[in-house]
N, C-alpha and C positions, 0 to 999 in steps of 0.2 A: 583457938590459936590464931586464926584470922582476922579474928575480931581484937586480940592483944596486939599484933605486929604492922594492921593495913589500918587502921582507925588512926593512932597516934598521927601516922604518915599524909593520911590524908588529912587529917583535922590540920598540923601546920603546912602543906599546901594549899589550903584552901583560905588560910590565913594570910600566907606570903602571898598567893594571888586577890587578893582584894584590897591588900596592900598597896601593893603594886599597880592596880588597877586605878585607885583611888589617886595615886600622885599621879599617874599621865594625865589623867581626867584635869585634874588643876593646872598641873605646868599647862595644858592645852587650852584650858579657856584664860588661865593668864597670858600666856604669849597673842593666842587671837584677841580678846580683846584690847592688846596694844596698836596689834596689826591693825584694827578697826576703827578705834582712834586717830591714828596716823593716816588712814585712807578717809577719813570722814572731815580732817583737818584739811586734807591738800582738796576736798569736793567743796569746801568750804572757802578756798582761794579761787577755785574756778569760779564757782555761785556769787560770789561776793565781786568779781569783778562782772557779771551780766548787773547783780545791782545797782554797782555804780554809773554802769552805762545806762540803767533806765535811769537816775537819778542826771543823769549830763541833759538827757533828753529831756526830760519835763524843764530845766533851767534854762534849755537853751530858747530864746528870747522868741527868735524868730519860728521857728514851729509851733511853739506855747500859740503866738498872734494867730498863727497861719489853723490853728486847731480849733481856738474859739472863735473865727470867722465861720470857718463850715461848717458850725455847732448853730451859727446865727441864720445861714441861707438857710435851714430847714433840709429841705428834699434838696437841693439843689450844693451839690459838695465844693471848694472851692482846692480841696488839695488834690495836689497830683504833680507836677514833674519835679517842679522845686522842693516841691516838700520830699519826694523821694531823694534828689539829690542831696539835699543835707542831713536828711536821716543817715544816707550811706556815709556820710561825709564825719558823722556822730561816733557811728559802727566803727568806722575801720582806724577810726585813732583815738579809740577808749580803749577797744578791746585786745586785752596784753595775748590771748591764746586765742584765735579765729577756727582753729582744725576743728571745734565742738560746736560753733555758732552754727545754726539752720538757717534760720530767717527771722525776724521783728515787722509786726505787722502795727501799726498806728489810724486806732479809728477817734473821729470824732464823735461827740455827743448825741450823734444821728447813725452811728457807727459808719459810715462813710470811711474806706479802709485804703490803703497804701503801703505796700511792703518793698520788702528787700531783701532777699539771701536767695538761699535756695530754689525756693519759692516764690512768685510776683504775684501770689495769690489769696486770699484772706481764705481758700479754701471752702468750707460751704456756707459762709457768710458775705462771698467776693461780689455778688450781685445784688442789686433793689429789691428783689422780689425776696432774698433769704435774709439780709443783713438784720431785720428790725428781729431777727429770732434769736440772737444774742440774749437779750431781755429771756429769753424762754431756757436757757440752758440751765443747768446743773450746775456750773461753775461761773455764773453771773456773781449772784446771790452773796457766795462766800468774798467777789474780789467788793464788793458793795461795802460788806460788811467790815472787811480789811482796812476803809478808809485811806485808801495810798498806798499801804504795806504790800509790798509783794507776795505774792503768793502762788506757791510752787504745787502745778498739777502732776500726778504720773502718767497722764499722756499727753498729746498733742490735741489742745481744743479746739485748733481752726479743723484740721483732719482727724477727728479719732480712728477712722476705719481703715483709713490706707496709708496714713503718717503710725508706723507703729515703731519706728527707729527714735524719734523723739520725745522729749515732755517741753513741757509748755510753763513759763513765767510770766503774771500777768499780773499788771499795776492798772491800779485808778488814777487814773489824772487829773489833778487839782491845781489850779490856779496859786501859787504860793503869795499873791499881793492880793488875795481875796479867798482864803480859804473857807470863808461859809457862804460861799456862790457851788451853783449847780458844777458837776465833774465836768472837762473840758472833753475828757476822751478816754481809752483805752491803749494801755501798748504791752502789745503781744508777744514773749520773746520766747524761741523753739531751740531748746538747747538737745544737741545730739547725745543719747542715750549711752555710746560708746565714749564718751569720759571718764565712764566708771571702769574702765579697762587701764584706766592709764592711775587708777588708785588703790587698784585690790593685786595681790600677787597669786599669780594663776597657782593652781594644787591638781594633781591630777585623781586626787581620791577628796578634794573635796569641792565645795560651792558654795557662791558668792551671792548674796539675795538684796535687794535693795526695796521696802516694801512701804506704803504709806498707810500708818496704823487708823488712820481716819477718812479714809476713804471708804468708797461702796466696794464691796467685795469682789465684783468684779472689775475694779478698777485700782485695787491695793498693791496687783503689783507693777513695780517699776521696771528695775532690772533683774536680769538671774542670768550671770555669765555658764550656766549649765543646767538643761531643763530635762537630764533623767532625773531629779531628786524628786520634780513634781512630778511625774508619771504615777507614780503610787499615792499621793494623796489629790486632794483637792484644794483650790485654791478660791473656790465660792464660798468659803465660808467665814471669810476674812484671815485678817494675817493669826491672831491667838488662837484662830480653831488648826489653822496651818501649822504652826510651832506646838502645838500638843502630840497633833496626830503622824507630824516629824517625830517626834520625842517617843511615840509609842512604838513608832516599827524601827526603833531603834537607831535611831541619830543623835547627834549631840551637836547643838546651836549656843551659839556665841551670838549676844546683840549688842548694839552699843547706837545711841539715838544722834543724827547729826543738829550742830544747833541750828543752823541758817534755815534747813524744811519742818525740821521736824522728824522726817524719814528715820527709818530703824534699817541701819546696816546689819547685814545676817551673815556667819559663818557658818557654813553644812558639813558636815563629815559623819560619813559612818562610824559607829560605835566599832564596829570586829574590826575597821582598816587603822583605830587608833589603838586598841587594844592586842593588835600582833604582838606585842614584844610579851603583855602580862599573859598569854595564852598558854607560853614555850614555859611556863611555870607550870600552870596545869596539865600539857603534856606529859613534862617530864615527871609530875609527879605519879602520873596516870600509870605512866609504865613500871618505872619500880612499884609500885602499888601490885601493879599484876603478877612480876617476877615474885616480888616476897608471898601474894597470894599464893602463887602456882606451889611453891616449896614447900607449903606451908597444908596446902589442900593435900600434895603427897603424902605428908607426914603423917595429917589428920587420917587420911583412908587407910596407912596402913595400920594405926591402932585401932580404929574404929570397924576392920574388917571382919576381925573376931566377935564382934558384937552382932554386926546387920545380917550375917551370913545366917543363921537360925532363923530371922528374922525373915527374911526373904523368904527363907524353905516355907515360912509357914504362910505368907502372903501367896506364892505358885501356887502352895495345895488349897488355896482358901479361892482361888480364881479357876484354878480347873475342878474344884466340886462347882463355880456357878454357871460351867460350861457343859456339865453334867458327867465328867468322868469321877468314879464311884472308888474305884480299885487306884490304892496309891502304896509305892514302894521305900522302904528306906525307912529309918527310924529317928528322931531325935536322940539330941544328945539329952543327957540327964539334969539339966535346969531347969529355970522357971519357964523361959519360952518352949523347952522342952514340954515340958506339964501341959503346955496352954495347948500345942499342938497333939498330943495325943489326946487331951479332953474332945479337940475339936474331932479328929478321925472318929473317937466312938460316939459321935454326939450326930456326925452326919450318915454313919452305918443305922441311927436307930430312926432320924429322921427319912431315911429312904424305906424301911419297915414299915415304919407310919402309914408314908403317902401311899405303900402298895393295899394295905390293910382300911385305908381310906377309899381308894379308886376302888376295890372290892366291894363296900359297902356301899356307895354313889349307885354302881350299877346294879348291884341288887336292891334297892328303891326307887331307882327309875323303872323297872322291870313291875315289883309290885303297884306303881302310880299306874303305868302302863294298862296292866290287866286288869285294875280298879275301873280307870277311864271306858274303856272297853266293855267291863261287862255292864255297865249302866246303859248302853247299847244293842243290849242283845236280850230281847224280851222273847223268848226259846215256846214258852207255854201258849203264847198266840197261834204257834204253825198250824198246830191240831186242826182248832176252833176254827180256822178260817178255810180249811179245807172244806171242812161241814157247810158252811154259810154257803161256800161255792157251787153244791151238789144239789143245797137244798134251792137254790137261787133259777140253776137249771131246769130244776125241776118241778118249778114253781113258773117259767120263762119269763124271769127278768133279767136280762142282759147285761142290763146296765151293773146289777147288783153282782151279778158272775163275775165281770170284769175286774170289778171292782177290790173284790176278793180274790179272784186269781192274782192280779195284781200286786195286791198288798200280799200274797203269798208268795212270790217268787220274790219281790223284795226282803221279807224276811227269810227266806232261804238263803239266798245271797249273804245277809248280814250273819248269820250261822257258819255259813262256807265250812263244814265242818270244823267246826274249833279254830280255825287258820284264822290269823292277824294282815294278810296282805291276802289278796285277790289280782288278778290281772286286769286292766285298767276297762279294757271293752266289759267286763262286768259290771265294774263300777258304772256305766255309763248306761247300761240296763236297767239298774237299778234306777238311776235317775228319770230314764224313762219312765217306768211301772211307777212310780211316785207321781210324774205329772199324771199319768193317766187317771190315777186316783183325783190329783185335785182338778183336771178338766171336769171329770165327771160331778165333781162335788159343786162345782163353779160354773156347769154349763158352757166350758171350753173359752172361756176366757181368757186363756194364758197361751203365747207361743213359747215354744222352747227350740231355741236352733243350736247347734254342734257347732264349732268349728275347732277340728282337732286333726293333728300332725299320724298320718297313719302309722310311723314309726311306733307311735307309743302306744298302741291297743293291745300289746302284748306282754308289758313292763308291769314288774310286780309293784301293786299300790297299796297302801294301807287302805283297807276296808271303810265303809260310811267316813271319808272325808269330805268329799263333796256334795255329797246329798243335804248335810245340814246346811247350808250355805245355801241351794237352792231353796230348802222350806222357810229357812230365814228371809228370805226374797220374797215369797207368797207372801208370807204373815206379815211380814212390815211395811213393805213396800208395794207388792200389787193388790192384796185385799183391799187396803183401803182407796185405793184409789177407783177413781168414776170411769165406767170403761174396760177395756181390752189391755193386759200389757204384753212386755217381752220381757223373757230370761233368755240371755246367749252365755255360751261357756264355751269358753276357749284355752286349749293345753300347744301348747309349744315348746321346742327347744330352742337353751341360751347354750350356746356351745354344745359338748359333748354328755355332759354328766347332768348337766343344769337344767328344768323342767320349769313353766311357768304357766302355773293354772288360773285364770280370773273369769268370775262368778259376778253377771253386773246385770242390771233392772232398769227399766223406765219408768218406778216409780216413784210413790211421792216423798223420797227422802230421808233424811235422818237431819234434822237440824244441832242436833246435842249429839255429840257420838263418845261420850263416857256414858251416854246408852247402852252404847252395846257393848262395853266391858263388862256391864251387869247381867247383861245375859247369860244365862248357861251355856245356850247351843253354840255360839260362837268362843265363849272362852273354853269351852269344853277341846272344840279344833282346834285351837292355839295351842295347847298343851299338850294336844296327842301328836300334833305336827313336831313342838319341840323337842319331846320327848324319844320320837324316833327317827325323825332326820335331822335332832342336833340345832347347836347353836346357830351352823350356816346357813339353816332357813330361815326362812322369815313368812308373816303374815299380815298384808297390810289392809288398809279398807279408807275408803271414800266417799262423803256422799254430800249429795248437794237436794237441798229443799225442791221439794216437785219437778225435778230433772232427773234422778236416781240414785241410786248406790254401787257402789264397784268394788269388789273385792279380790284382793291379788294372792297367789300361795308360791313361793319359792323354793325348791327343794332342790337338793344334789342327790341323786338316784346313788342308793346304797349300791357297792361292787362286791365283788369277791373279796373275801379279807376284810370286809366293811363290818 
């Protein structure tokens, strides 16, 4: 229903506003480009009357003489007061509007210079030492190439850095009763930039730009009666990369080219300040759009309520089974969703049957792995025989061999511990004794073995032969073959409260490959028994480095009451 009554509405609003939008757009660049015209015609009666005034100046008789004399002394200039006075004398009764003149600077063929306005200064050409760098400018070249034509700069050439209120007009001067003789001179006319205020009609939402499309980029622009428009772009990259990157953050530009420079007069306005009026079109469609929505979204929910309400019932019972509540009240009505929803009740009553009848079975084959792992451990038929060996060793007085066997008899007692799966830890730590002491004696005492262990724990119940294999792993891989003496140290600690951290490390000669010792028994045998009875949150890690040792770490959370 919303999509029959807000669609229509919107599709002809959106019509009437690009309609709309599309005629201010043209009425806009037609009326500016008239504005443009009419301001680039009346800059064209200013410009035209400086031309005529250079045009008075080259003819007038006496300066033309007075120009190719100080063209002739070389170094030595011959103008100066007269020729200032009848320049001025040129100036002030040719030119029909004076409030834009700056100055007119007149050099000979030696650039030897003479002004008048503003300025009495040829600016950074007014001395001997600068004048001959004329010839080295930027804007030489082009008046050379002019042949007499005027030619209009966007700044001021005698000052560019500190004249930034002016641009500059400048003619080659040719002898008109000899025009294939060398130029006579230069005449430099600095017309004030604020002319262009008295051609453009101010706007306060838009801007006025006057740009030379042929110029170096930093030098294209003229004027801009407003300089937030360039705050957001750039103006280095010439005037077409300016008028693009206008056009993209959203302006709309009007050009129109003057004929006397060349220059491209620019009109600037933001897009949304001329598009206010075609806006109140898509406002106002916006809103009824929403009213006949809202009515309409009413209507829809109340038919549609009878539908989602089953619906819902069965998404709540489908999010609280995955939240783990098991028991649900209340019954479906007798439809389809109805159906869907009681499939689903008896479908997650059988899957909870499942998972108890699952976890039941888990723990009775960790239990049988358990007691598997264990009794490959516990070689029971030994104790006898090494009792005998003990008596008969005594009584034969070999010590060594008594020891030996006593030794290896109380460690195997220990690993019996009557039928029991855990010992307390200071046994375990006997045991690893009576172990070294067997391989001191087998090895002629080659091995230290140091403790460093937390007194709290020597009374903590431990799983049986976990640490011992760990230290004979140590002998056999790592100290046997090495040349020399080594050390075993073992060290137990606590991480917090529950947490226990046992590491078993050697100074000997290493493991270079250690999916070596995944292939081992002894050590994949204590991975499994660790896993298996202190669970995933343990861990067993190991490290070893070529002819510097091996170090192995055990992590365990001490089972609790209720554990």
């Amino acid at each position: 229903m919303i999509t029959l009554s807000v669609m229509p509405l919107c599709v002809l609003g959106f019509v009437s506003f690009n309609i709309a939008k599309d005629t201010l757009v043209q009425n806009h660049e037609q009326t500016n480009e008239n504005h443009l015209r009419t301001a680039s015609e009346v800059a064209d009666l200013l410009l035209r009357n400086v031309i005529n005034m250079n045009r008075v100046v080259l003819s007038d008789n006496q300066l033309r003489e007075q120009l190719i004399e100080s063209g002739r002394n070389g170094a030595a200039s011959t103008i100066g007061v007269r020729t200032v006075q009848r320049l001025e004398h040129i100036v002030l009764s040719n030119l029909v509007d004076s409030q834009y003149f700056d100055s007119v600077c007149l050099f000979d063929r030696e650039f030897h210079s003479t002004c008048y306005g503003r300025s009495e200064s040829a600016g950074l050409y007014g001395t001997n030492q600068t004048r001959m760098n004329i010839s080295k400018t930027e804007w030489y070249d082009p008046v050379i190439r002019a042949r007499g034509k005027e030619v209009f700069f966007s700044y001021n050439v005698l000052d560019p850095y500190t004249s930034k209120e002016s641009f500059s007009s400048v003619k080659l001067l040719r002898d008109p009763d000899n025009l294939e003789s060398e130029p006579i001179g230069l005449l430099v006319t600095n017309i004030k930039k604020s002319m262009f205020q008295t051609v453009i009609h101010e706007s306060d939402n838009s801007s006025f730009l006057v740009m030379n499309p042929i110029a170096s980029s930093s030098s294209s622009m003229v004027y801009a009666n407003k300089i937030d428009v360039l705050k957001e772009v750039s103006i280095e990259d010439g005037m077409e990369n300016l008028v693009q990157n206008l056009e993209q953050t959203g302006y709309l530009i009007t050009r129109y080219t003057n004929q006397t420079t060349g220059w491209t007069f620019m009109h600037i306005i933001e897009a949304k300040e001329l598009l206010k009026q075609s806006n109140r079109i898509g406002v106002a469609t916006a809103i009824i759009s929403a009213i006949i929505a809202f009515i309409s979204l009413l209507f829809a929910f109340w038919i549609a309520r009878s539908i989602t309400r089953p619906l819902l019932q069965l998404k709540k019972m489908i999010l609280e089974w995955s939240t783990g509540v098991k028991n649900w009240f209340g019954n479906f009505e007798a439809d389809e969703v109805g159906t869907i929803g009681e499939t689903f009740k008896r479908m997650a009553i059988e899957n909870v049957q499942l998972g108890e009848r699952l976890i039941d079975s888990q723990l009775k084959e960790r239990e049988a792995e358990l007691n598997t792992l264990q009794a490959q451990i516990k070689p029971h038929f030994l104790y006898n025989t090494l009792d005998s060996i003990y008596w008969m060793a005594i009584m034969h007085d070999t010590p060594d061999i008594a020891l030996m066997a006593d030794s290896l008899s109380e460690s195997f007692r220990l690993s019996l511990n009557k039928g029991k799966e855990t010992i307390p830890f200071f046994k375990e730590l006997k045991h690893i004794e009576h172990y070294m002491t067997i391989q001191n004696i087998r090895f002629n005492h080659r091995f230290t073995y140091i403790e460093h262990v937390d007194p709290s724990l020597m009374g903590i119940d431990f799983l049986k032969l976990l640490l011992q294999p760990l230290v004979e792993n140590a002998i056999y891989h790592g100290l046997e073959p090495k040349i020399g003496p080594g050390t075993i140290r073992l060290t137990a600690r606590r991480e917090g409260k529950d947490v226990v951290i046992f590491t078993v490390e050697d100074d000997g000669v290493g493991i270079e490959d250690l999916t070596l010792i995944e292939q081992g028994y002894g050590l994949r045998n204590v991975r499994e028994r660790v896993m298996l009875y202190y669970g995933n949150q343990s861990s067993f890690t190991f490290a070893s480095q070529p002819n510097e040792g091996t170090k192995i770490d055990i992590r365990i959370r001490l089972h609790t009451e209720g554990q």
